[in-house]
Each structure stands twice: as C-alpha cells, then as structure tokens.
N, C-alpha and C positions, 0 to 999 in steps of 0.2 A: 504494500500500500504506500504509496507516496505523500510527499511529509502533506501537504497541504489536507488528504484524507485522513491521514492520522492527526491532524491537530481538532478536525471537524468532528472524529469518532470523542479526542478527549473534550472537545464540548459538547456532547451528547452525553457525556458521563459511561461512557463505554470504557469496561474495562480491559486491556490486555494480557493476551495469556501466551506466554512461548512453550511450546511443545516439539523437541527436538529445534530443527530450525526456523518451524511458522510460528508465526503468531496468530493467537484466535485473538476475536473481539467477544466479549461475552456481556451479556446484559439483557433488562428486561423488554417487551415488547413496549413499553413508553422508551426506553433511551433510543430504540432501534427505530424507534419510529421518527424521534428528534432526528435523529439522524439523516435518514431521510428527508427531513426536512430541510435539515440545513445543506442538503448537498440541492434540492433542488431549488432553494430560494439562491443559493449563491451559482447554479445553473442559469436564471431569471435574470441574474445580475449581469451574469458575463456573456448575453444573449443580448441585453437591452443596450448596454456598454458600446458592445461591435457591433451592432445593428448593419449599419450606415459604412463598417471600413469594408478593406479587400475581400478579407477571407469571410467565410459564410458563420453567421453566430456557431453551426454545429461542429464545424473543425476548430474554431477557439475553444471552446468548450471540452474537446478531447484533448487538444493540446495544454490546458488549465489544468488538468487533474491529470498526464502524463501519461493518457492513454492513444497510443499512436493507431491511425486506420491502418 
C-alpha cells in the first residue's frame, strides 16, 4: 500500500498487522467504511482539481494513489 493509503487507513483508525512480510489492515466495519470514505472524497478532490488540465481526472487519480494502468 502506498504511503499516501496508508496515512488515509491510519485516519480511519485502521489498524496494522504484519504477518510474515504483509501487512493486514484490520478493523471494524465503521473504520472500513471511513475509509472508504476518505479514499473516495479525496478521489472527488483530485477529479475536480484536474478537471480542466491534460491528463483525464481518471489517470491523475491512479497516478495519486500509485496505481499504474
């Protein structure tokens, strides 16, 4: 998970678990669901932000959170 998702999991109050070399998120269905929230209100952001530049809001937005097509 990249830092900018893992800063978002620990404002959800998610908490981390390493098992061998993963790491799990663990938490109840309200954190999980913050969570959720905050990745798609800060999706909303980086949509409404590039609107208007080159790239299409949906490739800023994989590029934001370090997810390559």
């Amino acid at each position: 998970m990249n830092e900018r998702l893992q800063a978002l999991a620990a404002q959800a109050k998610l908490n981390g678990v390493e098992f061998d070399t993963i790491k799990y998120y663990v938490g109840t269905e309200e954190t999980f669901l913050a969570f959720a929230k905050l990745i798609i209100r800060e999706c909303a952001d980086i949509a409404s932000i590039n609107a208007h530049q080159y790239e299409t809001p949906g490739s800023y937005v994989l590029k934001h959170f370090g997810v390559e097509e």
